[in-house]
C-alpha positions in Angstrom: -25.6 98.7 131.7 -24.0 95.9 130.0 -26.8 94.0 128.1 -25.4 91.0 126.9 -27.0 87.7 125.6 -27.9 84.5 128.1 -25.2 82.4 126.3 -22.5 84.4 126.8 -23.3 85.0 130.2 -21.2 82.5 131.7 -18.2 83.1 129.6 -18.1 86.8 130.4 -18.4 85.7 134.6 -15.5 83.3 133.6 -13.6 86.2 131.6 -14.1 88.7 134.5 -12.8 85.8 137.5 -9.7 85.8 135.2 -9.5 89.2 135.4 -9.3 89.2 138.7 -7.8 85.9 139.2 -5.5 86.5 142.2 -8.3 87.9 144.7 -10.8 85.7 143.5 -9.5 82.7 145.2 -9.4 80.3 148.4 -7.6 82.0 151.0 -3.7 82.3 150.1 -4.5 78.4 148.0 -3.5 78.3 144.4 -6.9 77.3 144.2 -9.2 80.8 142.0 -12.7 80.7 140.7 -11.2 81.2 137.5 -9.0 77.8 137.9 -13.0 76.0 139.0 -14.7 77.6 135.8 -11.5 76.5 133.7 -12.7 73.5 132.6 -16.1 73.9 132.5 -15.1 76.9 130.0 -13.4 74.1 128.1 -16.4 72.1 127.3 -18.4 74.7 126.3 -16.4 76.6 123.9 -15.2 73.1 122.6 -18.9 71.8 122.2 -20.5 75.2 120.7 -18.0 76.3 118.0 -16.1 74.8 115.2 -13.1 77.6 115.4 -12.3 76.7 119.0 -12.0 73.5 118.6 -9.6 73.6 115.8 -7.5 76.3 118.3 -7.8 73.6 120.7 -6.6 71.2 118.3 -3.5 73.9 117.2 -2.5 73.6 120.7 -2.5 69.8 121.3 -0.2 69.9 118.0 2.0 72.4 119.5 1.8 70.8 123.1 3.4 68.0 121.7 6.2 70.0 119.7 7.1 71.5 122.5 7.8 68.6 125.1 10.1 67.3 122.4 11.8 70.5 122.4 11.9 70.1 126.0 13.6 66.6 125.5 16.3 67.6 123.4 17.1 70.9 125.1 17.6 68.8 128.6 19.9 66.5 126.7 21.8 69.5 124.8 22.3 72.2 127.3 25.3 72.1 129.4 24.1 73.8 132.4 22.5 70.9 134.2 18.6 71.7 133.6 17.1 68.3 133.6 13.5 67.5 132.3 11.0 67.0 134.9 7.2 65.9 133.9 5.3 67.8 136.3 7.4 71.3 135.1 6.3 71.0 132.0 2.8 70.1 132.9 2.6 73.2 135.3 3.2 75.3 132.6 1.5 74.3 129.9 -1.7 74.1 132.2 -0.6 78.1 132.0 -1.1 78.1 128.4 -3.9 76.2 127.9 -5.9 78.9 130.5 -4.6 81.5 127.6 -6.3 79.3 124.9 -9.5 79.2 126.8 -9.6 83.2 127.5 -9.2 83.1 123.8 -12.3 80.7 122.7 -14.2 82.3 125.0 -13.6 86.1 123.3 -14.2 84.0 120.3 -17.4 82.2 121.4 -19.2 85.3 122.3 -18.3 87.1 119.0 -20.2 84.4 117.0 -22.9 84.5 119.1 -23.7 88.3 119.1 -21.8 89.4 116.2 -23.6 92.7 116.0 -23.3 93.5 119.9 -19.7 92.2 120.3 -18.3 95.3 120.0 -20.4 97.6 122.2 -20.7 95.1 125.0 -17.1 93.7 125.1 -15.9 97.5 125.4 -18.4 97.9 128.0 -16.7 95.0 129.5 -13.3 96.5 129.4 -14.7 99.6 131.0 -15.7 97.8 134.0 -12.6 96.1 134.3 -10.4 98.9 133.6 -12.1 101.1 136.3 -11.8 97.6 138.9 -8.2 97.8 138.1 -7.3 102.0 138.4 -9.4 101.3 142.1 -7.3 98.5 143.1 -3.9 100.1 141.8 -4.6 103.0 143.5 -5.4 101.1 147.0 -1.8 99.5 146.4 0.1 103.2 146.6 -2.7 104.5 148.9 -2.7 101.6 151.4 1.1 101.3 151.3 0.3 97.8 150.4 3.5 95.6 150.8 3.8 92.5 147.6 4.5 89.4 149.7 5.8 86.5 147.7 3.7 84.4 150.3 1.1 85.2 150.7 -0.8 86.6 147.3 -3.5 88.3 147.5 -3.0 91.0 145.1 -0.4 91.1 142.5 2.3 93.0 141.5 2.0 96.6 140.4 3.6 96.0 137.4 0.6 93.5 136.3 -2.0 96.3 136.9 0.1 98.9 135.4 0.3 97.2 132.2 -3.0 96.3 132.2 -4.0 100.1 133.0 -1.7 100.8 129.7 -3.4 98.1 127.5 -7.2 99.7 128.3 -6.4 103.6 128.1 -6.1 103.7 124.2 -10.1 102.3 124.6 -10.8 105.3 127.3 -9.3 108.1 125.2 -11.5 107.5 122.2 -14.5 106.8 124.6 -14.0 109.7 126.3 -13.5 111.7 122.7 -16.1 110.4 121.1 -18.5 111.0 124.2 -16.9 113.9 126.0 -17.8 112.1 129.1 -15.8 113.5 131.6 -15.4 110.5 134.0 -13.3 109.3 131.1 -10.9 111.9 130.8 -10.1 111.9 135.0 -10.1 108.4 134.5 -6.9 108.7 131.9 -5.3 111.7 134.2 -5.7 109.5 137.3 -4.1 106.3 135.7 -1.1 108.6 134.5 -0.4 110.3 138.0 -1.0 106.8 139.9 1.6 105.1 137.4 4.0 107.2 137.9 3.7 107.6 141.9 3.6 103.1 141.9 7.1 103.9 139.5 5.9 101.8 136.5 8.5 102.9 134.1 7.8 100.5 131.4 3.7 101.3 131.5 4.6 104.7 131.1 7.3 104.8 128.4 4.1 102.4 126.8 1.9 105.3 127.2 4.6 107.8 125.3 4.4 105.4 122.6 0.8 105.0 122.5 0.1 108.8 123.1 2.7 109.5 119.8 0.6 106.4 117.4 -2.4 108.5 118.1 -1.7 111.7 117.4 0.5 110.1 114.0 -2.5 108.6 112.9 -5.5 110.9 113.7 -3.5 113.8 112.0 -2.8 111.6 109.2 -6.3 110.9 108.7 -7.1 115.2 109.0 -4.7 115.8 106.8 -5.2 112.2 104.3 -1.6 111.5 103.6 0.5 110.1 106.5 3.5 109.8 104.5 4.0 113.9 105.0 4.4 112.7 108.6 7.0 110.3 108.7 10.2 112.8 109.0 8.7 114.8 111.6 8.1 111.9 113.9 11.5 110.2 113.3 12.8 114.0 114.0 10.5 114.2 117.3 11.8 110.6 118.4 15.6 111.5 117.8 14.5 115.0 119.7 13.4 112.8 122.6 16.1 110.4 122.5 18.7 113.6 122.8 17.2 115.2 125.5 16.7 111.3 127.3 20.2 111.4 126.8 21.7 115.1 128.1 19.1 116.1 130.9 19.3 114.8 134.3 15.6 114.5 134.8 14.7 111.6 137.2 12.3 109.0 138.4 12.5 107.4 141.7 15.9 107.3 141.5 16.2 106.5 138.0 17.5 109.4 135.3 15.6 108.5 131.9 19.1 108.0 130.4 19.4 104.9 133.0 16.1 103.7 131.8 15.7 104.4 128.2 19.6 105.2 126.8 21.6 102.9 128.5 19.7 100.1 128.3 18.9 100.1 124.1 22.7 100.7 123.7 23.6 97.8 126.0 21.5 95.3 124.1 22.5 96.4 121.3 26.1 95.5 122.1 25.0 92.5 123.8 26.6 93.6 127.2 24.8 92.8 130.1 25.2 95.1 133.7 28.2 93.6 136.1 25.0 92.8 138.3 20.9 92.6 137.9 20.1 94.4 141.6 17.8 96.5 140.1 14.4 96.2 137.6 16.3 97.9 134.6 19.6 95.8 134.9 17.6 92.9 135.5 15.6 93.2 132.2 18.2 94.0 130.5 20.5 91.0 130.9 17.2 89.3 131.0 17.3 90.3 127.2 20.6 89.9 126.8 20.8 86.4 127.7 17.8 85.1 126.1 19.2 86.7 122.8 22.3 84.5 123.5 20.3 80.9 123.9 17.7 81.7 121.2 20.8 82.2 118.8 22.8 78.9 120.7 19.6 76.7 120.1 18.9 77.9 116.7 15.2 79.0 117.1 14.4 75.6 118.0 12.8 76.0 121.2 13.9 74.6 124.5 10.7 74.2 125.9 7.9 75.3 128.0 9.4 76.0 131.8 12.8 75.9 131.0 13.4 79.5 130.5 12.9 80.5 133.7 15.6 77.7 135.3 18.2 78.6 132.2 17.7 82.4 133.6 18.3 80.6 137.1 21.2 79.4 136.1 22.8 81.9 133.8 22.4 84.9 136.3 22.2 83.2 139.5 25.8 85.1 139.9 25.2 88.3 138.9 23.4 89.8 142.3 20.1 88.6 141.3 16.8 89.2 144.0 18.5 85.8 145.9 14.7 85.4 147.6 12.9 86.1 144.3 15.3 83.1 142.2 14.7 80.8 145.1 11.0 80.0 144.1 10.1 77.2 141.7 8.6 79.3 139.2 10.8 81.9 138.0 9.5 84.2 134.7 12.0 86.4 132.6 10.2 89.4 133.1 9.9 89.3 128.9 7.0 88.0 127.8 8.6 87.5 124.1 11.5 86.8 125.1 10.1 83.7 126.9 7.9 82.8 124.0 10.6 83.3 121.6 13.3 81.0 123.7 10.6 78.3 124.8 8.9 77.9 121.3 11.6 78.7 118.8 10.2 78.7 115.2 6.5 78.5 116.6 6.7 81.6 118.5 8.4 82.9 115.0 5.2 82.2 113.0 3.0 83.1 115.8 4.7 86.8 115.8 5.0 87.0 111.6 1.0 86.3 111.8 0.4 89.4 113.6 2.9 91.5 112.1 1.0 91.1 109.1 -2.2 91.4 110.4 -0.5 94.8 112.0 0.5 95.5 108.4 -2.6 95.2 106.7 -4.2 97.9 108.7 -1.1 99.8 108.2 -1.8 99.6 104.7 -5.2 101.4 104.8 -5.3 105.2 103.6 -7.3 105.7 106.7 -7.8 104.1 110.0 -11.0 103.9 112.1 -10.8 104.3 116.0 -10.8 100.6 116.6 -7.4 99.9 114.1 -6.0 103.1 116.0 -6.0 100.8 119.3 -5.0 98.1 117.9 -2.0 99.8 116.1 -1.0 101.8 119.7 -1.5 98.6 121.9 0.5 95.9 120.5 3.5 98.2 119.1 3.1 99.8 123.1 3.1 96.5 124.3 6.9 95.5 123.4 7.4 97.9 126.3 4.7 97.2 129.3 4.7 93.9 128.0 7.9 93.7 129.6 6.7 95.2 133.1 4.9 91.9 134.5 6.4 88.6 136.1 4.4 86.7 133.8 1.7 88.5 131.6 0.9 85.2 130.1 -1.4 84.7 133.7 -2.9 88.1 132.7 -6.0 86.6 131.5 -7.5 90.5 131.2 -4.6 91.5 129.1 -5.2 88.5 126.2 -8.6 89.1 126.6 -8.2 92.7 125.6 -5.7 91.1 123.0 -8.4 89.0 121.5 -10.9 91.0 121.2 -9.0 94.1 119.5 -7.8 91.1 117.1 -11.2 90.0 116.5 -12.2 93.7 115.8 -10.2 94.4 113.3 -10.2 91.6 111.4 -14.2 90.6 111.7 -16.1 92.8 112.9 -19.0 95.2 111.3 -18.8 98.1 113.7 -15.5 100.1 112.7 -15.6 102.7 115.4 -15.5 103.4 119.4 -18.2 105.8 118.9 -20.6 103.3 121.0 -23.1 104.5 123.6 -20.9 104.2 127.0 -22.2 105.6 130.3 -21.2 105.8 133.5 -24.2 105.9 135.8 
């Protein structure tokens, strides 16, 4: 059972409506329970701690950045994008539900310190298993997305946020050799592959080789001894990506993996972006472009998505998809990255060195393992949703592996989680 504290109540209830933000709402309205907790959220975590606040404040300060860059990129850019208010506005509303996920995590570690581990994970439990049921109703109930009428999301969203939780499971279900766990991770696998979430899976790959890298170099004390044999084991993979014609849904993993790392790296873009790996691509490809044009500087919040618009509105782009008025790049750091400029810089050169100084230890607990395997996993499945910034589950997770391994007293997974 998940035994939590009476003033963290609420924010957990407004945690798990973000979690499940697109059933939990009015008909097919863009009105959620999450978007009616919102601002009560707001209040609290401003009113009951100091550190919020001063995140609140950060954002005001960067609010403000931003609708300048906004202003000078609708004056610079060549293309026709004008500035319109109520854009901007849209999308930083977007943002600020990202800052309030965040206080919240943060508000319920200060006020049970010593149970924020154990009861967040059991948290993440009960979501993950929410989100394996309703992924596997989407293949299972041939459920049809409908850009209309929304009342669950994409696959990609819950395969990403399947890929985000199983690092968590795996150690659980080590630690405890529970074995609801274990089916648990087996399920997930067989029902991202039959829902074809590429990205989710290559982000599994990733996160399965970070694991076994690190828990053999903590056997064997020394991970240096390990570095040749992994770059040898990814070249292996790369070669055999390359000259076998094994395929998935249609698509050979030379198609999904080869082709596309060489064609960014030439900064060639496919003749058209008809399909989800050609469509990243020159997704990538273009952003790269602008965020070099503009210097880092930052053209804004909601002006990526009408410069992609735009830019590959010729190229055979989904004509019904690029029709809507909010279009996302598919990349959440690439959209970050062109939209903020410098800030997004900082934002990513805080994290690598928080990434760094865990990579510095001689050992890592089962916590900093996580960590480690979901935000280097997450430059792939990160690219798998529309928009992962209205993944409120996803930051959450985010957040709280953050807070983990930077504050918290209780190093390891090894918690008392059961399934009853």
């Amino acid at each position: 059972m998940l035994k939590i504290k009476k003033n963290t109540t609420f924010l957990y209830l407004f945690l798990f409506t973000g979690a499940f933000n697109d059933i939990l709402r009015l008909g097919t309205t863009d009105l959620t329970l999450f978007r009616i907790m919102l601002p009560f959220a707001i209040v609290l975590t401003l009113f009951k701690s100091k550190k919020v606040r001063k995140l609140y404040l950060l954002t005001f300060g960067i609010a403000v950045v931003s609708f300048l860059q906004s202003l000078w990129f609708c004056e610079f850019n060549d293309i026709g994008i004008q500035f319109s208010t109520n854009r901007y506005i849209l999308y930083l509303f977007y943002y600020i539900c990202i800052v309030a996920v965040i206080g919240s995590v943060l508000l319920i570690y200060e006020n049970d310190k010593c149970n924020f581990q154990k009861n967040f994970l059991k948290y993440i439990v009960i979501i993950g298993i929410g989100y394996l049921l309703i992924f596997m109703y989407i293949y299972l109930g041939n459920y049809s997305y409908s850009n209309t009428n929304i009342v669950i999301n994409n696959y990609n969203d819950y395969g990403a946020m399947i890929t985000a939780v199983l690092p968590v499971f795996y150690f659980i279900s080590k630690n405890k050799g529970e074995f609801f766990f274990k089916i648990y991770i087996v399920t997930a696998i067989i029902f991202l592959i039959l829902n074809d979430c590429k990205l989710a899976l290559l982000g599994v790959i990733v996160q399965a080789a970070i694991i076994i890298y690190f828990e053999m170099g903590n056997r064997i004390g020394y991970r240096k001894w390990l570095i040749i044999p992994t770059i040898l084991a990814v070249l292996f993979f790369v070669f055999v990506a390359n000259s076998i014609d094994i395929s998935l849904h249609g698509y050979t993993w030379k198609e999904t993996i080869v082709e596309p790392i060489r064609l960014i790296i030439r900064g060639e873009m496919y003749a058209q972006s008809n399909t989800s790996v050609s469509f990243r691509v020159n997704i990538f490809v273009v952003s790269i472009h602008w965020i070099l044009k503009t210097k880092l500087l930052g053209i804004g919040v909601g002006n990526s998505g009408l410069l992609l618009r735009n830019i590959l509105g010729n190229y055979g782009l989904y004509d019904s998809w690029m029709n809507r008025n909010s279009v996302a790049l598919h990349n959440v750091f690439m959209e970050i990255l062109l939209e903020f400029g410098v800030i997004a810089v900082i934002g990513i050169v805080c994290i690598a060195k928080k990434v760094r100084s865990v990579l510095r230890k001689r050992k890592l607990e089962q916590i900093e393992i996580c960590f480690i395997a979901v935000i280097i996993s997450s430059i792939l499945w990160g690219m798998a949703p529309s928009r992962i910034t209205t993944d409120y589950q996803i930051i959450a997770i985010l957040s709280f592996l953050l807070l983990s391994v930077s504050k918290c007293s209780v190093p390891s997974l090894n918690t008392n989680l059961k399934i009853k």
